[in-house]
N, C-alpha and C positions, 0 to 999 in steps of 0.2 A: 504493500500500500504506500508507504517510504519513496520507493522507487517510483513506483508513475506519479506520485505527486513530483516530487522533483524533475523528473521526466520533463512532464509537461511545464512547467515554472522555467526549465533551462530552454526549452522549447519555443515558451512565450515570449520570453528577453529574446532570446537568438533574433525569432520571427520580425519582433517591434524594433529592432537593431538594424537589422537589414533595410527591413523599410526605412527606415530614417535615414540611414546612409546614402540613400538613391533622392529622398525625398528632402531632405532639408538645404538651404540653400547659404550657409555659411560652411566651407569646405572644412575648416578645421574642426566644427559642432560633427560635419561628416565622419571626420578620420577617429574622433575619438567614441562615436558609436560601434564605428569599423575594429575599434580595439574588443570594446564589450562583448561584439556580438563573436569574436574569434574564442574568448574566456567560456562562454556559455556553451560553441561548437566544443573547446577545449573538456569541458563539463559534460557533457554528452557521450564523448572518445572514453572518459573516464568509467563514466560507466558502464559501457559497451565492454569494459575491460582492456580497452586498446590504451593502456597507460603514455606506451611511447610515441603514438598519432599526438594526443595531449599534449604532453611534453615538446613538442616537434612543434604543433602548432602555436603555443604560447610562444616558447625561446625563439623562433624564424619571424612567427609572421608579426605575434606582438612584439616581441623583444627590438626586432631589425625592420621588417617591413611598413608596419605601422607606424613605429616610431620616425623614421625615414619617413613617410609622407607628412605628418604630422610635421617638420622641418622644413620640410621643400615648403608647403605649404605657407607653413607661417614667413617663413622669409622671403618668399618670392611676390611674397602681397595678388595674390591671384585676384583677377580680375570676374567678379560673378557676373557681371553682363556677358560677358563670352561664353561665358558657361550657358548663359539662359538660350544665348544665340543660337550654341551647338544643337541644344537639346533640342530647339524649336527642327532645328534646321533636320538631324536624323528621327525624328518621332518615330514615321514611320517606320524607319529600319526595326529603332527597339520596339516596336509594338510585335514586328514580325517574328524576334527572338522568341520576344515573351511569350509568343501564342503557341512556339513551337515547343518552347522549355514548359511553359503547362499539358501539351500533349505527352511532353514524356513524361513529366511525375505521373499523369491522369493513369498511363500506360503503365508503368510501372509499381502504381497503388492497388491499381485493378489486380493485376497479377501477384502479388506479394505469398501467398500458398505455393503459389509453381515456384519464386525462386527463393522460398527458404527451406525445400524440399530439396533443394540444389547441394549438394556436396562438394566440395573441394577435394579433388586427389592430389597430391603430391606424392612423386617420386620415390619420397626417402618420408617416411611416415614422423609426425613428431613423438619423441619421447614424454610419457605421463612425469607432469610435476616441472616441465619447461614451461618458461614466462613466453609470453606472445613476441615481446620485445627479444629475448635468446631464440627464439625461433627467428625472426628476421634476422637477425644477424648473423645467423647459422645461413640460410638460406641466401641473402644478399652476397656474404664474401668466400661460399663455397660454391654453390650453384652457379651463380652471376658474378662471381669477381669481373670476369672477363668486360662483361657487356657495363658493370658500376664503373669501373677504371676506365673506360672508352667515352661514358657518359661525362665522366669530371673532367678527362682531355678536351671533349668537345663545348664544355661550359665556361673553361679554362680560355680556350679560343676566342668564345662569342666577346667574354671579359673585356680579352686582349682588343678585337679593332673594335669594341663599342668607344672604348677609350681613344684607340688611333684617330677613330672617326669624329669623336666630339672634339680632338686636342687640337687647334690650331693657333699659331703667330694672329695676335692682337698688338696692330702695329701703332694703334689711336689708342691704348691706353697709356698713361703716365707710370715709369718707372721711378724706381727711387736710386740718384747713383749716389752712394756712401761715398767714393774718393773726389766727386767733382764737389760732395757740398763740405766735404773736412777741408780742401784746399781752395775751397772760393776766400779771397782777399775782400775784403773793405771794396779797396776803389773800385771794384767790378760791381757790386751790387748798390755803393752808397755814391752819390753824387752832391757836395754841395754846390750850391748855387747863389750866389750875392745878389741880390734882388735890392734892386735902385729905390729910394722914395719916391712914391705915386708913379711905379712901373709895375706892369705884371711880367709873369714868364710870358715869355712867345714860345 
């Protein structure tokens, strides 16, 4: 009884989170729903028993990602008419997601008998009294080392030219040179001038 109340309470923060993240219109009021509603998915994994999904999803997406937009956000000073502009301008598109992402919960609600009758086989069977989290790791760096090690080289890559791509010579900003301004003299930056009675400068 514990459980589906709680169930449902993480369900309902989750639910009203999300929506607010799509639906409010000061971006930073967004990102810090967008933290909540990760805690609450977090909350969920937990009791699913999947500790290490939890775990993964606070430390990555709250720890680093969220917080990371939360930053961007606040000091980029984002512009919400642009924002309004976008959304007016792709409606359509998201209406069309959206109708499609409710045909698949619809599809997949319907069916929920067929696929929890579904089994998982694996290869090499788990041992009784392994945690879920020792099972993946069992699994991740002895089944799939090959294909995990390929996947960090290739994430490794993307890293590398997103950076090449953003980095370029900013020839219109001001530098600061330490040896021109320790060996700047007086007479180069100071000028006086002997200004006559009832004359100005020319």
């Amino acid at each position: 009884m514990i459980a589906t109340i709680l169930f449902y309470l993480f369900a309902f923060v989750l639910t009203g989170s999300a929506l607010a993240v799509v639906t409010l219109r000061n971006p930073v009021h967004s990102v810090l729903f967008l933290i909540l509603a990760f805690f609450n998915a977090a909350a969920l994994f937990v009791m699913l028993g999947a500790e290490f999904l939890a775990m993964l999803l606070v430390i990555v997406y709250v720890g680093a990602v969220a917080v990371l937009f939360l930053f961007v956000v606040m000091m980029l000073n984002v512009d919400v008419e642009s924002f309004r502009r976008g959304l007016t301008r792709y409606s359509s598109a998201g209406f069309v997601v959206a109708a499609f992402l409710l045909a698949q919960m619809f599809i997949l609600f319907t069916n929920m008998d067929k696929i929890s009758a579904m089994k998982l086989h694996l290869k090499t069977p788990i041992k009784e009294g392994v945690t879920n989290t020792a099972a993946l790791g069992q699994v991740i760096y002895t089944n799939y080392a090959l294909a995990f090690e390929v996947s960090g080289m290739i994430l490794l890559v993307a890293m590398i030219g997103a950076i090449a791509l953003c980095f370029y010579p900013r020839n219109r900003m001001r530098k600061q040179n330490i040896n021109a301004q320790v060996n700047r003299k007086r007479k180069d930056t100071l000028e006086i001038v002997k200004v006559q009675t009832g004359k100005g400068i020319a």
